[in-house]
Every structure is written in structure tokens, then in C-alpha cells.
C-alpha positions in Angstrom: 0.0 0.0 0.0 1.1 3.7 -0.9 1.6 6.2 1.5 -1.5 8.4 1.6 -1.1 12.4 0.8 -1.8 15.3 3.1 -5.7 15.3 1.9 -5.9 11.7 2.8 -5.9 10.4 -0.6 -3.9 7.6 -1.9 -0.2 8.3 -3.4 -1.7 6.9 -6.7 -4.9 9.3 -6.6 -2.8 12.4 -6.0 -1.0 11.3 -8.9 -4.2 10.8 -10.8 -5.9 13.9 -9.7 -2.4 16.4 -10.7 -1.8 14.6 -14.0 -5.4 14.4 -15.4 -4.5 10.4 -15.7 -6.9 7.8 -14.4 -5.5 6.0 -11.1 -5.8 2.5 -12.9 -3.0 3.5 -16.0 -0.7 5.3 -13.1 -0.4 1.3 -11.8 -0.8 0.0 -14.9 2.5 2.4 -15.4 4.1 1.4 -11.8 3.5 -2.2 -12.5 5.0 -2.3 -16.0 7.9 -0.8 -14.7 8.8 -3.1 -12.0 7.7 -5.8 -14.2 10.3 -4.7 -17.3 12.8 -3.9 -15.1 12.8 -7.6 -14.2 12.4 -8.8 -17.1 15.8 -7.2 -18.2 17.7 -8.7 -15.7 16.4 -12.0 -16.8 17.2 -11.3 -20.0 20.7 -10.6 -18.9 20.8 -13.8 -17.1 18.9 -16.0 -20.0 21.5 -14.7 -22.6 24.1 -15.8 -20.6 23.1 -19.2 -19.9 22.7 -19.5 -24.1 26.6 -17.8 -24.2 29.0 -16.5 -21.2 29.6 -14.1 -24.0 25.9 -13.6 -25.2 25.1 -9.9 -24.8 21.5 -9.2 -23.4 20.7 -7.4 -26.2 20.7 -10.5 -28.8 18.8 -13.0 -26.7 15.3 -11.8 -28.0 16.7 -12.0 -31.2 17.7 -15.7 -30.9 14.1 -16.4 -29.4 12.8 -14.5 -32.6 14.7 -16.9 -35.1 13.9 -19.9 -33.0 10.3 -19.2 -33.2 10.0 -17.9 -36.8 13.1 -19.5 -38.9 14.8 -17.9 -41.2 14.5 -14.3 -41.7 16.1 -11.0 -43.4 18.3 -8.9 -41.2 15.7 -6.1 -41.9 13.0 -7.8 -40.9 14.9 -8.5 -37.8 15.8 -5.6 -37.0 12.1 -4.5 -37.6 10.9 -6.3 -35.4 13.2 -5.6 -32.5 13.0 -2.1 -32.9 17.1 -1.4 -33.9 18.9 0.2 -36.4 20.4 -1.8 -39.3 24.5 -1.1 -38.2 23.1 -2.5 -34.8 21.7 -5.5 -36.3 24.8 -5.9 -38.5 27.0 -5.8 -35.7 24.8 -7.9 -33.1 24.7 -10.8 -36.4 28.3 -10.5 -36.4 28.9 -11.3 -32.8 26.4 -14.2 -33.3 27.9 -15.7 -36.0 31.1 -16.0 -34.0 29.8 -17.5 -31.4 28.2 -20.4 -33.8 24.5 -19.4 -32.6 23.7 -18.2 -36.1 24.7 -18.2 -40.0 23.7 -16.3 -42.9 23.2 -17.9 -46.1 21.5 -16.1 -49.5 18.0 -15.3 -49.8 17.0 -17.1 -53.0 14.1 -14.7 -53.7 17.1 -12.0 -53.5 20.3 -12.6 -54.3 21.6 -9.3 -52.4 19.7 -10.0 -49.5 20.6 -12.4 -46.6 18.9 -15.0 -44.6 19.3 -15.5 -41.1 19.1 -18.7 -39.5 19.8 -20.1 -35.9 22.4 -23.3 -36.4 22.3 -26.5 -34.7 24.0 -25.4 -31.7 21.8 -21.8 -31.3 18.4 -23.6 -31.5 19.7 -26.2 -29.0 21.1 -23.7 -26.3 18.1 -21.7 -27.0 15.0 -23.9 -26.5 17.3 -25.4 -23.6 17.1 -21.9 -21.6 13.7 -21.3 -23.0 12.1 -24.5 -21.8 14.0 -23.7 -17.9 12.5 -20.4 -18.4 9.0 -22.0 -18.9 9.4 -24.4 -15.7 10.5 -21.1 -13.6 7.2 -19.5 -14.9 5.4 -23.2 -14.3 6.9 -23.2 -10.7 6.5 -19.0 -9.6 2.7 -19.4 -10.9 1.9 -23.0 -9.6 -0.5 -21.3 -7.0 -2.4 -19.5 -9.7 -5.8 -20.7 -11.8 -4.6 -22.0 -15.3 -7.4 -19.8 -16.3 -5.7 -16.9 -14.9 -2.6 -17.7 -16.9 -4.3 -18.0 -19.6 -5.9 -14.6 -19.2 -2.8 -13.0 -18.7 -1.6 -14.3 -21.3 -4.5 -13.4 -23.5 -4.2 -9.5 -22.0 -0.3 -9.2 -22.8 -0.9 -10.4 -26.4 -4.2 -7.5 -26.7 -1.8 -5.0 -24.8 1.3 -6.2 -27.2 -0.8 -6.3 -30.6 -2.2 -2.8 -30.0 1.3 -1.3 -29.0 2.1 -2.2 -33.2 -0.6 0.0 -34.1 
């Protein structure tokens, strides 16, 4: 619970009442917060399980190829929201590790396709399935039917954030 203001109000309705923003998207705002935050550190520690050397950065691009296959560097770098010298350079570091390998696009012969090798899509689904049993074992006490609604409300809030 919040401390409550001099008028005896909650810390989020103060909030609500000085910014002109409804009380529920000031927590939907604190909540998101905390919950990104730890998501990055996850990410930190998910990327290095993959590779010591893995930086955070290129593990939700290794989840990306895993789950969709082969893809452009563009389209990659699309999707994650980076610039195309990033993308270049994050590739790079992938292919040296082994995790990844290029090969032409036969639609286009100047373009590339991206692909996770042998040893990415192993070390990958390995830390994504003990990623699954630490969701299985933090949310055991919960309703499947509120997982799946959680689920079902992070896909809404994620498919209208690409609008």
C-alpha cells in the first residue's frame, strides 16, 4: 500500500488527480515498470546461460529466429525495434559464437537470410524451456485460467502497441 497524501488520498490518486490520468493506468504504469525492469535482468541472465559471452541485447533475437526461422536482417531488425548497423554488428557477434549463420535469400540474391544453427536452437529452446518451468513453478499457486488470461491480455496490450 502507498503512503496516503496530506488530503488523505492515496499516493496513486494524488497522482491521478495532478496529472489528469486515471489512477488504474498510473499502476498500470508502476506495475510495468517493476515488471520490465525484471524482465531485463532476466534477460541478462537467459542470454548468458545461451553464451557466457551472449550480450542481453541479442537474446530476444535468438528467441525471434527460433520461433520464426529464417528471416532478413531487416525484418529482424524490424521487429526488435534497432537500427540496421546495430543488427549488423549484433549478427556478427552471433555468428562468431556459432548461434547463427547467414546464407543467400534465393528470392534475392543481395539479400541475406538468417538462421539459428544447430548449436543456437539447442542452447536456446534449452534456456527457453527452464524459463518455462521457472514460470510453471512461480505461478503453480495461480488458476490456469488466470494464466491464460494473462496471457491473453499481454498479447491484446502487445498487438495494439504495433498499431
Amino acid at each position: 500500500m502507498h503512503e496516503g497524501g496530506n488530503d488523505g488520498r492515496q499516493h496513486g490518486e494524488a497522482d491521478a488527480s495532478r496529472s489528469g490520468v486515471d489512477r488504474e493506468f498510473l499502476e498500470l504504469e508502476r506495475e510495468l515498470t517493476v515488471f520490465l525492469r525484471r524482465a531485463r535482468a532476466n534477460q541478462g541472465e537467459m542470454a548468458r546461460e545461451v553464451h557466457p559471452d551472449l550480450e542481453s541485447a541479442a537474446y530476444g533475437l535468438l528467441v525471434r529466429l527460433d520461433e520464426c526461422g529464417r528471416q532478413r536482417a531487416t525484418d529482424l531488425a524490424a521487429y526488435i525495434g534497432i537500427g540496421k548497423a546495430t543488427m549488423s554488428r549484433q549478427l556478427r557477434a552471433l555468428e562468431e559464437l556459432g548461434l547463427v549463420a547467414r546464407e543467400p535469400d534465393p528470392a534475392d540474391g543481395r539479400a541475406w537470410l538468417v538462421h539459428l544453427t544447430e548449436e543456437g536452437r539447442t542452447r536456446v529452446q534449452r534456456v527457453r524451456e527452464a524459463r518455462r518451468a521457472r514460470y510453471v513453478s512461480k505461478l503453480d499457486h495461480w488458476d490456469r485460467r488466470e494464466v491464460a488470461e494473462l496471457a491473453r491480455l499481454l498479447h491484446q496490450m502487445n498487438s495494439g502497441m504495433e498499431r
